[in-house]
N, C-alpha and C positions, 0 to 999 in steps of 0.2 A: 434742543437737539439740532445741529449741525443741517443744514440742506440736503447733502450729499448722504448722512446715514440716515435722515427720514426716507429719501429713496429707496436707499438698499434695503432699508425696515420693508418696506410696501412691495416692492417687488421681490422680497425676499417671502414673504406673507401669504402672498397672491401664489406663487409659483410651489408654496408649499400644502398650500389648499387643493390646488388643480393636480398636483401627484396624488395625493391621496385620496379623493372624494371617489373617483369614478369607480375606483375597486372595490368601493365599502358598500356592502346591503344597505346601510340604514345612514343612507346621505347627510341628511339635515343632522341629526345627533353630531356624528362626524365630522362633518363642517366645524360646525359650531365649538366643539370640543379640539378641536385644531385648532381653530382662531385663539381659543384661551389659552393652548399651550404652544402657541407662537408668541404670543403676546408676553407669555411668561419668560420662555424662553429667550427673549429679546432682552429685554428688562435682564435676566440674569447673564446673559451675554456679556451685555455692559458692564455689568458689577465685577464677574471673575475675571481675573487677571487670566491670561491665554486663550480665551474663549471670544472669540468674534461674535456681534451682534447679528449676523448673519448664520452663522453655527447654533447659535444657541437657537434663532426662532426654527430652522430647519428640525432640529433633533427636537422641542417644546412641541411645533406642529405634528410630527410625524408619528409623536407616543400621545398625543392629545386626538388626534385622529383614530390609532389605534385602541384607545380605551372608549372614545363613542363608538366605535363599529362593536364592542363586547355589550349585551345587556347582562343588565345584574346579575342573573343565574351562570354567565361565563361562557354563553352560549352565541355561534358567531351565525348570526340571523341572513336568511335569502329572501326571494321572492319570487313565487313562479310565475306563469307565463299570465295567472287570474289575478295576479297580486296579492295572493295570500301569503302571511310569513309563514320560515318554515326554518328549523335546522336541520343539520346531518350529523348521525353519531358513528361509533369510530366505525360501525358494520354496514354504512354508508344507507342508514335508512332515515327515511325523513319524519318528523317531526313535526307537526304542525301544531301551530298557535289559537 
């Protein structure tokens, strides 16, 4: 890989991490599952034809971050002021774990 698109990789990577993490309940998950779907997203960047290495990890981060903030039940998790999780249903009541 070229100098210049390991760059754009990294800073593309990084920049896509720090948009998403601070709004999501459940950080680390998040994180984590962004990094995989940056990484993929890069990877397949490169491969299609019209798709920047750059686009891809942005769009790979930003649905790999949105599927760590989901747990398995489909439920999009908080945390109060004690730290206990908790959701909200559509009658805006909570939920606790």
């Amino acid at each position: 890989m070229p100098r210049k698109a390991a760059t754009a990789l990294a800073i593309t990577l990084g920049s896509a991490l720090l948009i998403a993490s601070p709004a999501l309940a459940d950080g680390k998950k998040a994180v984590r599952n962004g990094a995989i779907g940056a990484a993929g997203g890069a990877v397949a960047g490169a491969i299609i034809p019209g798709l920047g290495v750059g686009e891809g990890a942005l769009i790979g981060g930003a649905g790999g971050a949105v599927i760590g903030a989901l747990d398995k039940d489909g439920h999009r998790y908080h945390r109060d002021d004690r730290g206990r999780r908790y959701w909200v249903d559509k009658h805006g009541r909570r939920h606790y774990r």
